[in-house]
N, C-alpha and C positions, 0 to 999 in steps of 0.2 A: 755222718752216718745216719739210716735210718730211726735208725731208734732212737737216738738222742733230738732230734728233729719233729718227727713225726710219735711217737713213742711207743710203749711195747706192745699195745692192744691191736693196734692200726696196723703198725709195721708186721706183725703176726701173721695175723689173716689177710695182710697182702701178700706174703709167701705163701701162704696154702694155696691161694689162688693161682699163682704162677706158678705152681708146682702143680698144681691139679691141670692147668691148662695144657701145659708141658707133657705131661701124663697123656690127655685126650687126645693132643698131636706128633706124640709119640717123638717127642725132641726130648731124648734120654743127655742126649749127650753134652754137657755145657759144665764148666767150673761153677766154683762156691760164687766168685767174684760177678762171674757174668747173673748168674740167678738175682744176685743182691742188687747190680745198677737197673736188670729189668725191673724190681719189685719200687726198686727210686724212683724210677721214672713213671712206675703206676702211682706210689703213693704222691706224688705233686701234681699229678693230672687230679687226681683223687681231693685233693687240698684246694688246690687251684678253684679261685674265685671265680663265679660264673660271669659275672658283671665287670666289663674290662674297658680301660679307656681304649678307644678308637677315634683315628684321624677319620675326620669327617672334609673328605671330599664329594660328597653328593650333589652341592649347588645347591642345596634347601639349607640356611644358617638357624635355623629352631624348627629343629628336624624332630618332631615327636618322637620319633623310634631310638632316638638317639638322644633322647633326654636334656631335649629342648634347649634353655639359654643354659652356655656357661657362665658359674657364676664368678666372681672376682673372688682372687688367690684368696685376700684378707676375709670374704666371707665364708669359704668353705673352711681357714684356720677356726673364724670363731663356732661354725657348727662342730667341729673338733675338739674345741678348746670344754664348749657345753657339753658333752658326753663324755668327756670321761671324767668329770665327777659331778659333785652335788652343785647347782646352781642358785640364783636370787629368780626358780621362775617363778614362782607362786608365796615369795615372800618378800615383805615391805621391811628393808631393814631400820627404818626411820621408826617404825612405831613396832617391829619384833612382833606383828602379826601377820596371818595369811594379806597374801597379796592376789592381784587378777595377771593371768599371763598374758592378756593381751594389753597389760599397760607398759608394754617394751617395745611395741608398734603401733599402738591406736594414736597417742599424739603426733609423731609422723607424718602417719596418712592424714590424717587433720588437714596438718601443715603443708604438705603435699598437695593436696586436693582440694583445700575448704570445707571439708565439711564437717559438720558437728561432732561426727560422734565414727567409731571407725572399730571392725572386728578384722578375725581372719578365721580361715579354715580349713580341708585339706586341699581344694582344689577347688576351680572355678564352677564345676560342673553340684559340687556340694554345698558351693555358695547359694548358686542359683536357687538349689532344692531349700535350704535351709529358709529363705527368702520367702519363699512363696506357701511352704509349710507351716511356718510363723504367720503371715498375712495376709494367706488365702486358701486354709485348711478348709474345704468342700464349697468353698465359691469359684465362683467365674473370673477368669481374666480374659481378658479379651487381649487377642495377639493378630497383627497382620499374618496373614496366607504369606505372603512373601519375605517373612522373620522364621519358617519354623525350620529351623537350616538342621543339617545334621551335616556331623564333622567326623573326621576319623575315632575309628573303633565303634561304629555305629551308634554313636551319641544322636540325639534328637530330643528336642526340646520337648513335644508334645509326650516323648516317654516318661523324662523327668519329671515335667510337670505332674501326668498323674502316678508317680513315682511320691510325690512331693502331695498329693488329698487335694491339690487347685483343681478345678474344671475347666481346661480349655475350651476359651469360644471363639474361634476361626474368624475374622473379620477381612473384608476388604477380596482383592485378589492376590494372584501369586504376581502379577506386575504393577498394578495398583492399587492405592490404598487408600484412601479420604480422608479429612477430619468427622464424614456423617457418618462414616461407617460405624468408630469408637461410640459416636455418642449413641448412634439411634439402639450400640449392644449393652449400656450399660443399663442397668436396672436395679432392682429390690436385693439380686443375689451377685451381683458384683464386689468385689472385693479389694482390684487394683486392675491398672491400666498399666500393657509391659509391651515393651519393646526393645526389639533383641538387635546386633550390632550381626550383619552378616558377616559371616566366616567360612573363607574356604571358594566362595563363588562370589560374582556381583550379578547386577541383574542391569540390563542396557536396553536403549529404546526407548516405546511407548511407555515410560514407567512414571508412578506418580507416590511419593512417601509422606509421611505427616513427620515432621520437625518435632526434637523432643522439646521446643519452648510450647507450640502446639495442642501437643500431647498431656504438657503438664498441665495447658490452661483448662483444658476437657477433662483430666482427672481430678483437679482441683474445684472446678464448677462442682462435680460431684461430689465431692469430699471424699475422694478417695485418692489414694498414693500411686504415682507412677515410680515403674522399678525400672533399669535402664540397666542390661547386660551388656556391656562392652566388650566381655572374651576377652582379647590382647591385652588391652587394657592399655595404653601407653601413658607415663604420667607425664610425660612434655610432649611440646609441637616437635616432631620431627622434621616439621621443616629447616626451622633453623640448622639443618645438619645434610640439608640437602633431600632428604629424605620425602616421600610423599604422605601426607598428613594425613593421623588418624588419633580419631576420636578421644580424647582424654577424659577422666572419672572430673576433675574439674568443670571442664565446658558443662556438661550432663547436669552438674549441680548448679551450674552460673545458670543456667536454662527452664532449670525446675524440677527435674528430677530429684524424686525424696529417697531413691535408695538406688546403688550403684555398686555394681559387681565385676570382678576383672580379676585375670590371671597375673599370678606373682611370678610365672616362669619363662612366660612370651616375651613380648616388647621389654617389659619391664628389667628382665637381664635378674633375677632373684631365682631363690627356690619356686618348687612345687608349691603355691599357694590358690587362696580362691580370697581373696580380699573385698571385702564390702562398706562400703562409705558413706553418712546420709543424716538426715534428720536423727536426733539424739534420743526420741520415744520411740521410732523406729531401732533402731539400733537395741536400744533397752530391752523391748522385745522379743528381737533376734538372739540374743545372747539369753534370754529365759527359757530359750526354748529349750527342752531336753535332749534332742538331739545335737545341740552344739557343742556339747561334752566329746558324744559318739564322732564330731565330725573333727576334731579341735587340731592346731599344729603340737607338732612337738616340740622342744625348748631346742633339739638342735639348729629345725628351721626358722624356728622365730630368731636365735640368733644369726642367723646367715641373712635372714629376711633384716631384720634391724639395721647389720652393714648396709646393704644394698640400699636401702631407703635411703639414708644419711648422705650417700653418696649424691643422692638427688639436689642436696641441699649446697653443693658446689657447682649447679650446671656446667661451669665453661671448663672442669675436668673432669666429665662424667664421660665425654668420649674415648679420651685417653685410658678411663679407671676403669668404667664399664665393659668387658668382655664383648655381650651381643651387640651392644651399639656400633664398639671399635670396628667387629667385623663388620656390620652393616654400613658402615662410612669407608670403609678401606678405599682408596683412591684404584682404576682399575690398573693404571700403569705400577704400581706397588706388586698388585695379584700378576700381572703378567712376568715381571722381573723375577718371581719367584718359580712359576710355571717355568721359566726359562732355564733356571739354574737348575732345576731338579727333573728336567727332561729328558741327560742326559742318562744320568741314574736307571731311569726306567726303562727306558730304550735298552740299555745293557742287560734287565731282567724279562726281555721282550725281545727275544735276536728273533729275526726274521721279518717284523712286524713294523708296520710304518707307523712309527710316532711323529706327532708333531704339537705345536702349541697353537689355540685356536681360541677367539673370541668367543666368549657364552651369555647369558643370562642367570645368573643367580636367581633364586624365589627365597622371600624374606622366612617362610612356613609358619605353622601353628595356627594357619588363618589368619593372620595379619596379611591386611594389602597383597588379595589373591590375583589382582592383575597385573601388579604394580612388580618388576623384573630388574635387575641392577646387575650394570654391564659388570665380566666378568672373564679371567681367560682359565683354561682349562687344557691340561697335558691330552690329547687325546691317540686312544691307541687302537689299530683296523687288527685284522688279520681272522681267522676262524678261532673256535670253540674261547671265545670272550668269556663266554660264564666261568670254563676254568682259571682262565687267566684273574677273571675278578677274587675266585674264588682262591686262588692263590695268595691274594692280597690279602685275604678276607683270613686267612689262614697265618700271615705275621705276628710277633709278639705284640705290638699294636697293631689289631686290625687295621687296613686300610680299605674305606666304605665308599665305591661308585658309584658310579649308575651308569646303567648298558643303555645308546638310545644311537640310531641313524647306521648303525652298521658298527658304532666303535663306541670301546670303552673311556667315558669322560671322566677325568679326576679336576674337579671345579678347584684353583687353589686359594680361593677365597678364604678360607677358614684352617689354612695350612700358614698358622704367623712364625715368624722369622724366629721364636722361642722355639721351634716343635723344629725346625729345619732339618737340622742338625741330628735329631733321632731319627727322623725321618727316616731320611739319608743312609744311614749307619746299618739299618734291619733291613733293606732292602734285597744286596746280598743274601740273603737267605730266603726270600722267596725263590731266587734261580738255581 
C-alpha cells in the first residue's frame, strides 16, 4: 500500500494531485482502486532515485558522464560499511586522541609511488589548484603553450590556475618547447616550474618537449620546485598488460619532480579523488593550507580509496580484482563471443532492422591515451529514427547507453561482462 510505503504526507498530496489532474481532464469516471495504483505509480517515480546504474555500451570504458572507473565490489562495501556509522577517521585508537584522515592513504601512496610524503583531495582538478595556491600564491609559473589543455566540462588549466592566485607565464610554443625557454622565463617572481601531462589530444610532427628529469634540473638550478600533473595518473606500467604506456606519479619522482598530482578515478580504477605525492616539506605545506579542509575526501571515499590502493600491492591480481583494468585487458575474442550471444535478443526488439555484429575500436576516456584505441566488437543496429530506438534503450530499468555514428546504432560490448549478461538479457523485452 501507499501509505505504509511512502507514508501519509506524501501519499496525500499525491492524490490531490491525481485528482485535481483528473478534474482538469475531466476523467470523472475511474474506481477507488484504479485512482490509488495511478497515485503508486506517481508516488515511485516521485521516490525513484535520480542516479541509476546504466550498462555502459558506449565504447569509452572511463566515460566521465558515466562516472568514470568502476570501482571493485569490496571497495564500494567498504564506502558503505564507513557511512553508516561512526568510524576510526579522524582518531588514533593507540593513544585515544585526534587522528589525520589522511593517515588511511598517505602511507600507501608512499609505498606506491616513492614518495615522501602523500595527501588527497576532492578531485584532480582541486589538487592542482590547491598545489599552486600553497606554492605559487601571486607568482609566476611558467607552463609550455603546448600543456595548457582543457578537457571536458570546460576545464582549463590557465583558468584554474588563476582560480588558484599563480600567474601564468606562457613559454615556449603550442608544438615546441625548449629547455631556454623555462630558463631565460624564470626570475625574481617565479615560484615553480609546472608541466602538465596532455589530456584528451596529442600533438604529432614538428614537435619538440622538455623531459621532466630536464625540467627538474632547470627548476632546481633555481631553487625552485617543479609540480608534474599527470591527470590519469596511472600507478603501474600498463604495458605489462599489453596496454600502451602512461606516465606514472613514480617515474615523475624517480626524474625529479617535487610535487605530483593524479586522478583516483581514471586509470587508477578508485573513487572520485585528486591525489598528490612528493617532497615531505612540500606536502607539509599543502595540507596547512586552509583550503584543504574546504577541498578534503570524505571517510566514505577514503575508504573505497584505501581498498583500491592495497589492491596495487598484489600486482599479478590486480587485473583480475580491478574492475577498469579488467575491462581494459578483456581479450577481443571474449567482447565478440558476448556481442554474439546477446544479438539475438536485440534483433528481436528491433524487427525490421538489420543487426549484426561488427569489429570496433574501444577509447580508454577521461584523457588517458587519446590516440591509443583497443580492438573491440559491437552489436550494431541500421534502420531509420535510431535516436528513438537509442532512446528506447535509454528508457530500460537499466538504462542501456550507445552511441549513434556511421548511419547505425553501436552497442560496444566491451564493458558488458558475463556478471551483468544475464539482466541484461532479461529487461530487454520490455523495451519492445
Amino acid at each position: 500500500m501507499p501509505l505504509a510505503r511512502f507514508g501519509r504526507a506524501a501519499t496525500a498530496g499525491i492524490l490531490r494531485q491525481v485528482l485535481a489532474q483528473r478534474r482538469t481532464e475531466k476523467r470523472f469516471h475511474a474506481s477507488a482502486a484504479d485512482i490509488l495504483d495511478e497515485a503508486a505509480d506517481a508516488l515511485i517515480r516521485r521516490f525513484a532515485t535520480s542516479q541509476r546504474l546504466v550498462f555502459n555500451l558506449t565504447g569509452t570504458v572511463l566515460h566521465t558522464n558515466l562516472g568514470r572507473a568502476p570501482v571493485p565490489p569490496e571497495a564500494a562495501e567498504a564506502a558503505a560499511a564507513a557511512m553508516r556509522g561512526a568510524t576510526t577517521l579522524e582518531f588514533d585508537l593507540t593513544t585515544g586522541h585526534r587522528g589525520e584522515r589522511d593517515d588511511h592513504i598517505a602511507p600507501l601512496l608512499c609505498e606506491l609511488t616513492g614518495a615522501e610524503a602523500a595527501t588527497a583531495v576532492n578531485n584532480n582538478a582541486a589538487a592542482v589548484m590547491l598545489v599552486l595556491n600553497t606554492l605559487a600564491l601571486g607568482k609566476e609559473v611558467p607552463v609550455s603553450r603546448g600543456e595548457l589543455i582543457e578537457i571536458g566540462g570546460a576545464f582549463r588549466v590557465p583558468d584554474i590556475m588563476a582560480r588558484s592566485g599563480a600567474i601564468l607565464r606562457e613559454v615556449g610554443t603550442t608544438n615546441r618547447t625548449h629547455p631556454r625557454d623555462y630558463t631565460n622565463a624564470i626570475g625574481p617572481g617565479t615560484a615553480a616550474l609546472m608541466r602538465v601531462h596532455q589530456a584528451n589530444y596529442a600533438i604529432t610532427g614538428f614537435t619538440a618537449a622538455v623531459s621532466t628529469a630536464d625540467l627538474a634540473g632547470i627548476a632546481h638550478a633555481a631553487d625552485i620546485p617543479l609540480i608534474e600533473d599527470l591527470g590519469s595518473g596511472s600507478l603501474i606500467d600498463l604495458e605489462r598488460w599489453g596496454l600502451p604506456h602512461e606516465p606514472t606519479p613514480r617515474e615523475a619522482l624517480s626524474a625529479g619532480a617535487d610535487v605530483v598530482t593524479f586522478s583516483g578515478d581514471k586509470l587508477l580504477g578508485g573513487p572520485q579523488a585528486g591525489l598528490i605525492v612528493g617532497r615531505a616539506d612540500l606536502i607539509r605545506q599543502i595540507n596547512g593550507n586552509p583550503l584543504k579542509r574546504a577541498l578534503r575526501l570524505d571517510k566514505g571515499r577514503l575508504a573505497a580509496l584505501e581498498v583500491v590502493l592495497r589492491l596495487y600491492l598484489a600486482p599479478d591480481q590486480l587485473a583480475e580484482r580491478l574492475p577498469a583494468l579488467r575491462l581494459l585487458t578483456r581479450p577481443e575474442a571474449d567482447i565478440r563471443a558476448t556481442a554474439e550471444r546477446v544479438s539475438s535478443a536485440l534483433a528481436a526488439i528491433s524487427p525490421g532492422r538489420p543487426v549484426a555484429v561488427e569489429s570496433c575500436r574501444s577509447q580508454i576516456g577521461s584523457g588517458a591515451l587519446p590516440v591509443d584505441l583497443l580492438p573491440s566488437a559491437a552489436v550494431t543496429i541500421g534502420g531509420k529514427s535510431l535516436e528513438s530506438l537509442a532512446a528506447m534503450l535509454r528508457a530500460l530499468p537499466r538504462p542501456v547507453i550507445g552511441r549513434i555514428g556511421q548511419g547505425r546504432l553501436w552497442l560496444d560490448c566491451r564493458c558488458l561482462e558475463a556478471v551483468d549478461e544475464a539482466a541484461f538479457l532479461a529487461q530487454l523485452p520490455k523495451a519492445s
